[in-house]
C-alpha positions as CSV (number, residue, x, y, z in Angstrom):
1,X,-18.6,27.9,-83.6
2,X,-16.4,30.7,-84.3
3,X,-14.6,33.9,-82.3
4,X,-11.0,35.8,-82.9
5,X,-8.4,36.5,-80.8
6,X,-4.9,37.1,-81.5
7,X,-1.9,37.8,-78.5
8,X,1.6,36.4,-78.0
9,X,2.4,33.8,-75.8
10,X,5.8,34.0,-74.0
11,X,6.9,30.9,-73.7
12,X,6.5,27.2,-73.6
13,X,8.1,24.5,-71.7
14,X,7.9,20.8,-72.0
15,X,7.5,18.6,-69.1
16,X,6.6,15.5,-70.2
17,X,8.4,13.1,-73.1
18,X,5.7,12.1,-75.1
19,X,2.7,13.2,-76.1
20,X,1.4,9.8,-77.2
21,X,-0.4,8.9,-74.0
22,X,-4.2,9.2,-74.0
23,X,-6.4,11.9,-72.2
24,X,-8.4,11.2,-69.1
25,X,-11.9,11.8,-70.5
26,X,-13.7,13.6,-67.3
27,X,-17.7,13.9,-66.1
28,X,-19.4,14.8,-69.0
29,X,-23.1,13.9,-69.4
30,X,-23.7,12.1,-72.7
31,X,-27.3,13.5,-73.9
32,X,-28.9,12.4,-77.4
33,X,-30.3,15.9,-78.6
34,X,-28.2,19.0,-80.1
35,X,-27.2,22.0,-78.2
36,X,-28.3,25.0,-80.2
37,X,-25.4,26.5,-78.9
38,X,-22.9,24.6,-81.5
39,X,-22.8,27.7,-83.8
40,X,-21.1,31.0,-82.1
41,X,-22.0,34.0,-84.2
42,X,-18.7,35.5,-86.3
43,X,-16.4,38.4,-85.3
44,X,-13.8,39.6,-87.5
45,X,-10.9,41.3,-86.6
46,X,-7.7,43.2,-87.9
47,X,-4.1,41.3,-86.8
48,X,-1.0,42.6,-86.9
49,X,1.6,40.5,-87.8
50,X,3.1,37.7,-85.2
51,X,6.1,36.3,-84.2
52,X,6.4,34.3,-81.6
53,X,9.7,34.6,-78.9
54,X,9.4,31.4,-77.9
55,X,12.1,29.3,-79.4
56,X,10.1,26.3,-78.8
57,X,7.2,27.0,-80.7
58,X,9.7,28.0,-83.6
59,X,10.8,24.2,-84.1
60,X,9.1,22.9,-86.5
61,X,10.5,18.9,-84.6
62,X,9.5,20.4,-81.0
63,X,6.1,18.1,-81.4
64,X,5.8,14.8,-82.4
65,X,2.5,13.5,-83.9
66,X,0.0,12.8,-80.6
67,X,-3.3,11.3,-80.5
68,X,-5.9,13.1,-77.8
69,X,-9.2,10.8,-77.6
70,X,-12.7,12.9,-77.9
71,X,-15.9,12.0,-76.3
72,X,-19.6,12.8,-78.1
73,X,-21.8,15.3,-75.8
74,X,-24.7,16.8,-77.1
75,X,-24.0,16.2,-80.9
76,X,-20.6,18.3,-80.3
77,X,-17.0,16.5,-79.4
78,X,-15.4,17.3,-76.7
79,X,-11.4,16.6,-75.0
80,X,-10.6,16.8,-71.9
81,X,-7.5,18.7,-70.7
82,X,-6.6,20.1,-67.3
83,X,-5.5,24.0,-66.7
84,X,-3.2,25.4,-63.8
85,X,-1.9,24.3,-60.9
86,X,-2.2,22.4,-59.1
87,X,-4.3,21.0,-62.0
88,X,-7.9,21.3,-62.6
89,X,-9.5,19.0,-64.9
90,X,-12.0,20.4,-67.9
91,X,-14.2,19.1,-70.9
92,X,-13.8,22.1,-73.9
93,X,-15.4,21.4,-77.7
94,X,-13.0,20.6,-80.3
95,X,-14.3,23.8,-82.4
96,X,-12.5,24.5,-86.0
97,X,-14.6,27.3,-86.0
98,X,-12.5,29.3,-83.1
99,X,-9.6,30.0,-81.9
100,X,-9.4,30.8,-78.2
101,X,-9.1,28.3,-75.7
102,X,-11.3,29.1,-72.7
103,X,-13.0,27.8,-69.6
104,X,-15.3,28.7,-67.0
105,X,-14.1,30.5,-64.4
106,X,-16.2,31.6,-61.1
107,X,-19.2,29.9,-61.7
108,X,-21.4,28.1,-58.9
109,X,-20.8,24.1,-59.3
110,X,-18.2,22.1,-58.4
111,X,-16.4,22.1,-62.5
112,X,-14.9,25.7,-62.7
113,X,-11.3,26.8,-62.5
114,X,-10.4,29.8,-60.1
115,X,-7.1,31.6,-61.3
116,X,-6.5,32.7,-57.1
117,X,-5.9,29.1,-56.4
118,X,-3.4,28.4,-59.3
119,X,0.9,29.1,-58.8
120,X,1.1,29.4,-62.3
121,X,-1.8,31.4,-63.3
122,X,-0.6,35.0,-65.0
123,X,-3.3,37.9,-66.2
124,X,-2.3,39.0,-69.4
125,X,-0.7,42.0,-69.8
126,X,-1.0,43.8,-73.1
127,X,-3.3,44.8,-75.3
128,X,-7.0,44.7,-74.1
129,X,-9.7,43.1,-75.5
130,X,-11.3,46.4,-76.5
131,X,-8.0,46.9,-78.2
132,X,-8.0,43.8,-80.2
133,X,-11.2,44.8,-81.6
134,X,-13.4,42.1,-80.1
135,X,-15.0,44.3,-77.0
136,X,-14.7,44.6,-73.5
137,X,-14.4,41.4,-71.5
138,X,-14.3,39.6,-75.4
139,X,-17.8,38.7,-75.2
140,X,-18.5,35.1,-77.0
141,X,-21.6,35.5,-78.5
142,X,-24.2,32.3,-79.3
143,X,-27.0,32.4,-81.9
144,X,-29.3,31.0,-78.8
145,X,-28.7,34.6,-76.7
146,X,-26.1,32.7,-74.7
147,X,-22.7,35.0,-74.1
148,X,-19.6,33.9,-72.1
149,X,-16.9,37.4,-71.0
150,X,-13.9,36.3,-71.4
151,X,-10.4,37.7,-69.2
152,X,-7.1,37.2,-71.2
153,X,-4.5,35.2,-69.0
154,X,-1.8,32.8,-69.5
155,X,-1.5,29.0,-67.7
156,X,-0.1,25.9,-67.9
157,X,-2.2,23.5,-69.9
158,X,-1.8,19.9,-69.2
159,X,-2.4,16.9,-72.1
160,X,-2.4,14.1,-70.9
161,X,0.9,13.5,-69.4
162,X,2.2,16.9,-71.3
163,X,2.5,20.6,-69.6
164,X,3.0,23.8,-71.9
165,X,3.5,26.6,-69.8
166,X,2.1,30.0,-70.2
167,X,-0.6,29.3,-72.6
168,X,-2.9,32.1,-73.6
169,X,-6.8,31.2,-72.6
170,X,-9.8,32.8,-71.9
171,X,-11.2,32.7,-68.1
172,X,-15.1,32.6,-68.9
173,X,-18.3,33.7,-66.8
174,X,-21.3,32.3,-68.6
175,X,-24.7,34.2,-68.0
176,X,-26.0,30.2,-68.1
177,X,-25.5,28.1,-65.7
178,X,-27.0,25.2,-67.7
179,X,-24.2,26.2,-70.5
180,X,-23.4,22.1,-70.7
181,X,-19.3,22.3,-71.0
182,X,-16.9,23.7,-69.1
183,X,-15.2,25.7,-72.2
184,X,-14.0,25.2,-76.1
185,X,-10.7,24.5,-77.5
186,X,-10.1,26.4,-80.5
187,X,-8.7,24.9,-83.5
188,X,-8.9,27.1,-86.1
189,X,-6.4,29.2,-88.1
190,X,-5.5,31.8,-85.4
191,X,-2.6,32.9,-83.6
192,X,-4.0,31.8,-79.9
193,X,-5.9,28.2,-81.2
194,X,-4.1,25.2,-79.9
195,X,-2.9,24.1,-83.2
196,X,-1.2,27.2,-83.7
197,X,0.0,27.6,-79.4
198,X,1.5,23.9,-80.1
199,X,2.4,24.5,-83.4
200,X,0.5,21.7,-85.2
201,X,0.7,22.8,-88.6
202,X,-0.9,19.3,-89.7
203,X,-3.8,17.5,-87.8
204,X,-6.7,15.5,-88.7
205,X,-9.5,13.9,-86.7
206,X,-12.1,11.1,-86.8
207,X,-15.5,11.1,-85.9
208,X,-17.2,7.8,-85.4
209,X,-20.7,7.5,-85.9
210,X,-22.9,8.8,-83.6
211,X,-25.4,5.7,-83.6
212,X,-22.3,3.5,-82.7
213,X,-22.0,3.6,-78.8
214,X,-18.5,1.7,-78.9
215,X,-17.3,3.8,-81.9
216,X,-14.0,5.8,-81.2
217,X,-13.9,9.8,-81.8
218,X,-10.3,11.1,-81.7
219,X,-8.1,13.8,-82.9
220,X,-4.5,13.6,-84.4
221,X,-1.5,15.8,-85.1
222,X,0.4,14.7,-88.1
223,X,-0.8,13.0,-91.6
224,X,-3.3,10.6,-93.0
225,X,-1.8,7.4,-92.7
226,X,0.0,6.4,-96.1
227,X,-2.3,3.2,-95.8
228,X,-5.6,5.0,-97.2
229,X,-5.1,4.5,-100.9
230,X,-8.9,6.6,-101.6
231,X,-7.8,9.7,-99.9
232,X,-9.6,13.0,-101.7
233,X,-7.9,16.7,-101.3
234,X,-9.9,20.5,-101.9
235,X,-8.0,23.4,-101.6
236,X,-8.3,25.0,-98.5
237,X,-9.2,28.2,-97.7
238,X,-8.5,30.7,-94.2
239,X,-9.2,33.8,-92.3
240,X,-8.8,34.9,-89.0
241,X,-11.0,32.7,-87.5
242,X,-12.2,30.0,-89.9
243,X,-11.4,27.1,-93.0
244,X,-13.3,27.5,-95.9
245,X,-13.4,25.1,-99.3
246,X,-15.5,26.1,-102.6
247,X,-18.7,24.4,-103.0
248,X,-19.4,23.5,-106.5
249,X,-22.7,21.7,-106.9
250,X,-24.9,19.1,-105.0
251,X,-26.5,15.0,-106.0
252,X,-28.8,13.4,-104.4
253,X,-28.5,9.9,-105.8
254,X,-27.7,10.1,-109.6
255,X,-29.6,13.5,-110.2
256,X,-27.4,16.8,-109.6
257,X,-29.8,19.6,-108.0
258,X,-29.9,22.7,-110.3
259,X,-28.2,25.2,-108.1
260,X,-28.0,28.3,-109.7
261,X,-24.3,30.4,-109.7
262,X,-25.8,32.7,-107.5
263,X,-26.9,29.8,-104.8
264,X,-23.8,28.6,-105.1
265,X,-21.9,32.2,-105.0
266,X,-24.0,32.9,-101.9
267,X,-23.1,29.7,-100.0
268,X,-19.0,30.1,-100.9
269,X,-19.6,34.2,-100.0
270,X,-15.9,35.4,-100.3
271,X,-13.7,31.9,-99.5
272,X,-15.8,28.7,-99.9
273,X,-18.1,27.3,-96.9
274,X,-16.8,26.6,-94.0
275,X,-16.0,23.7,-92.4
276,X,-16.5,23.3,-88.5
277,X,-16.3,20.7,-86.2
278,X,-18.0,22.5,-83.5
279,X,-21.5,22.8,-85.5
280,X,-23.5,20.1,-85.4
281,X,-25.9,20.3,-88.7
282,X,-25.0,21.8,-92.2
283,X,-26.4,25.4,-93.3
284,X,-27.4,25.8,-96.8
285,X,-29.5,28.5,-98.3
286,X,-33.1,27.9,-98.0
287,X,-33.9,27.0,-102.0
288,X,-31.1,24.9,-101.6
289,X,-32.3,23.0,-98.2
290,X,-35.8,22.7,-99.8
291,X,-34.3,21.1,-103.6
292,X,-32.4,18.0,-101.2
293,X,-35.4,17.5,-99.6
294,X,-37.4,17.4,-102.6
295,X,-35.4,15.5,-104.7
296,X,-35.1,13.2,-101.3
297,X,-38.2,12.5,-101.0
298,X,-39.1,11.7,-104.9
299,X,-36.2,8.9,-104.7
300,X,-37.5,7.4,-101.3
301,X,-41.5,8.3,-101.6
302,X,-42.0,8.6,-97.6
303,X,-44.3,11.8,-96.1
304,X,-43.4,14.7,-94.2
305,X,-44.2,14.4,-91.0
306,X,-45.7,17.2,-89.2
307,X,-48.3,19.7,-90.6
308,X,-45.6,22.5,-90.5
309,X,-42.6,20.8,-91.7
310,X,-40.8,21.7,-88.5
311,X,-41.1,19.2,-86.4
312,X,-37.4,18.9,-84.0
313,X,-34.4,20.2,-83.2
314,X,-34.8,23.2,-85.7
315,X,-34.7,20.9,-89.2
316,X,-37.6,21.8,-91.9
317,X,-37.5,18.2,-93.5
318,X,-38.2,15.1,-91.2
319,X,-40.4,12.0,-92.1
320,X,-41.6,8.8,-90.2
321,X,-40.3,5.4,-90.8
322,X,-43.2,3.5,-89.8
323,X,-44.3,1.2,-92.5
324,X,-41.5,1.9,-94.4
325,X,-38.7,-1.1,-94.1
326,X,-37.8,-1.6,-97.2
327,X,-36.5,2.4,-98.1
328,X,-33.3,2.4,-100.2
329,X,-31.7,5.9,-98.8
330,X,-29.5,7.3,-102.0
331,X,-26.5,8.7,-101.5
332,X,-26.2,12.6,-101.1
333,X,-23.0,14.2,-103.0
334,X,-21.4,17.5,-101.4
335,X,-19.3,18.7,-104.5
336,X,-16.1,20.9,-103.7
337,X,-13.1,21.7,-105.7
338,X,-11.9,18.5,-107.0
339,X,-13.2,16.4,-104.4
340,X,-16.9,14.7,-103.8
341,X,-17.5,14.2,-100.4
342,X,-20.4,11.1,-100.4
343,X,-22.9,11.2,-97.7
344,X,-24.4,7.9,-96.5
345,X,-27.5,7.9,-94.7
346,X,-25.7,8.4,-91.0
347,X,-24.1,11.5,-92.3
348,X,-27.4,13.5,-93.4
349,X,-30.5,11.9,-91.8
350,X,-30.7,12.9,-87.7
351,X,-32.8,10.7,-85.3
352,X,-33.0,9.5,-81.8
353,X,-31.8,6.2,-81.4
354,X,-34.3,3.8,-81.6
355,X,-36.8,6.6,-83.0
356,X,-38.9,5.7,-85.8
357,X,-39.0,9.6,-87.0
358,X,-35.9,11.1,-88.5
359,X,-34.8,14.6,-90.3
360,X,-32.5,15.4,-92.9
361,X,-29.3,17.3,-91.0
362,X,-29.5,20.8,-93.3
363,X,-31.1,24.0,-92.2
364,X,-31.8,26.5,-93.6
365,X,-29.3,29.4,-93.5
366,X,-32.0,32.5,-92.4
367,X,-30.0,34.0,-89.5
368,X,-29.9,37.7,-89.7
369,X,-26.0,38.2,-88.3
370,X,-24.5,35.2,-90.1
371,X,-25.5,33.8,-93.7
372,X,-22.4,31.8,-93.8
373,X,-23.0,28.1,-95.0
374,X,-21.6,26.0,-93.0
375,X,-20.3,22.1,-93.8
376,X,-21.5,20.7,-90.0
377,X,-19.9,17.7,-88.0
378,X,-23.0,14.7,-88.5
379,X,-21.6,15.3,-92.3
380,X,-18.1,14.8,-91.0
381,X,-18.7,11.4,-89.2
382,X,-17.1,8.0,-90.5
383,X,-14.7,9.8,-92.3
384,X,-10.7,11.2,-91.3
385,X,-10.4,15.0,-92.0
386,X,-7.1,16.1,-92.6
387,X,-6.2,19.8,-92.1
388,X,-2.6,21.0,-93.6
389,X,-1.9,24.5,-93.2
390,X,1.4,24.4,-94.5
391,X,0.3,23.3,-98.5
392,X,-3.2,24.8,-97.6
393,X,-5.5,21.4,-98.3
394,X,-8.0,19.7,-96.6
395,X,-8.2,15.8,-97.5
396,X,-11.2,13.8,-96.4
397,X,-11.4,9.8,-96.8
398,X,-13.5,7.1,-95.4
399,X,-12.4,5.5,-92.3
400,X,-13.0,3.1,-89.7
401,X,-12.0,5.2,-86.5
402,X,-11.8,2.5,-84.3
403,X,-8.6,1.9,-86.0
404,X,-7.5,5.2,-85.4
């Protein structure tokens, strides 16, 4: 998911002594099949320069490392925070791919915050959206028609036992009432995500597998523990909205796929492909999609399934496997910058638990207003990913994140 914003938050205050005590995870509904609303269409805009006035946020010691647990939803991750006060409890996505924080506002349902019943709750005055670039009301718009207006304000934000006062959100009216969260937290590179509000300039989570029902999912502020002795760095790429690192090739099994310069120059565009927790499947061109699931299908010899090759959730390449017990799945290599990110079978083959069909997690990239690939969170599980903006890397190693 992606959007921009940029504004200046005035000030932040902290009422609590720790940050080390967990969230309450609240009311969301766990469902087994992908939203198609996991990928928010991009919008780029011009920033002026920033610097905060907060003395706070200018310490680099004002936040210790935290750990804030995530809960899987609808093939997205999710945290639960509360805005206002007196408090009102939300579920948002973890999305790398934005940076606002927002949340539904005046919607019919009991889960919905209204700013008239908050003390703290302050409309932002400044700039307006049209101003910023980004349109009246800052529309969010979804590659599934889906649009949320957004109205600038500034709140108190509770985690967990921790208030920051006068955090710049988004108040939200969906044109869906079936939207399935309350909001997203935006964690990428820009001046209003909540990295860059809490100044987390290093943070890393850990997604644990989605066929694992007891498997812990949580995000971290700080490094990679020093105990990982396998841990694997890329440059790391940003703009005003997302992280990018350079893909440089593709194996499935032993064989490297012959992906010409200009595949590859087409998936990396201008930065590299980007990486985003908030999308659930990875987006590849469509010669590149089709050579993984040739070369896929030669190593393991199962069928298509489905006379069209389309068969669920939006993925070209799924199979049945019925008859087929004794399949040896090879391992599928994502090569970036000098790092190999390995992909075992629960990090590129989708199914239904139980289900005797499955699909291999790439689509194709054919949307007309974004051609950006896009490195997609079922590649992401079973591993840490570490984000430092301060040396500009992005370090991924396997991980059991029920030791997290």
């Amino acid at each position: 998911m992606r959007a921009s914003f940029f504004l200046t938050p005035s000030q932040l205050s902290l009422m609590a002594s720790s940050i080390f005590l967990p969230l309450i995870l609240f009311h969301l509904l766990l469902a087994t099949e992908p939203t198609s609303s996991a990928r928010i269409l991009l919008t780029r805009v011009s920033r002026p320069k920033y610097t905060s006035t907060n003395s706070l946020m200018n310490n680099p010691e004002y936040y210790s490392p935290g750990r804030y647990p995530l809960i899987l939803s609808k093939d997205v991750y999710a945290m639960s925070l509360a805005i206002g006060t007196p408090p009102v409890k939300f579920s948002a996505i973890m999305d790398t791919g934005s940076n606002l924080i927002w949340t539904k506002c005046k919607s019919s349902g009991p889960n919905f915050f209204d700013t008239s019943m908050s003390t703290s709750f302050s409309s932002y005055v400044g700039d307006t959206c049209e101003e910023w670039g980004v349109g009246q009301d800052c529309p969010q718009k979804y590659d599934d028609g889906k649009s949320v207006n957004v109205t600038l304000g500034q709140e108190t934000l509770t985690i967990g036992d921790v208030k920051v006062n006068d955090v710049t959100f988004g108040c939200g009216i969906t044109d869906d009432e079936n939207f399935g969260f309350d909001g997203i937290v935006g964690m990428g590179p820009g001046k209003l995500s909540l990295v860059s509000q809490l100044r987390s300039r290093v943070f890393y989570y850990c997604l644990g597998s989605r066929f694992d029902p007891t498997a812990r999912r949580v995000l971290r502020t700080g490094s990679i523990p020093n105990t990982y002795s396998s841990v694997q760095t890329t440059p790391l790429r940003t703009d005003e909205s997302n992280y990018y690192i350079i893909l440089e090739g593709i194996s499935v099994g032993e064989t490297k796929l012959p992906i010409t310069d200009t595949e590859i120059a087409k998936s990396n565009k201008d930065k590299g492909m980007v990486i985003d927790s908030g999308t659930t499947f990875t987006y590849l061109e469509k010669s590149i999609v089709d050579m993984i699931s040739n070369e896929f299908m030669s190593q393991t010899n199962l069928n298509m399934s489905g006379s069209d090759n389309v068969t669920k959730y939006g993925l070209e390449n799924c199979f049945n496997y019925q008859g087929y017990d004794n399949v040896e799945f090879p391992k599928v290599v994502f090569h970036f910058e000098g790092a190999n990110w390995e992909l075992k079978k629960d990090n590129y083959i989708y199914q239904k638990e139980g289900g005797e069909e499955g699909c291999l997690a790439f689509k194709s990239n054919d949307q007309e207003n974004d051609k950006s690939a896009i490195f997609g969170n079922i590649q992401q599980q079973n591993m840490i990913v570490s984000y430092d903006l301060d040396n500009c890397n992005l370090s991924f190693v396997p991980a059991d994140c029920n030791q997290m």
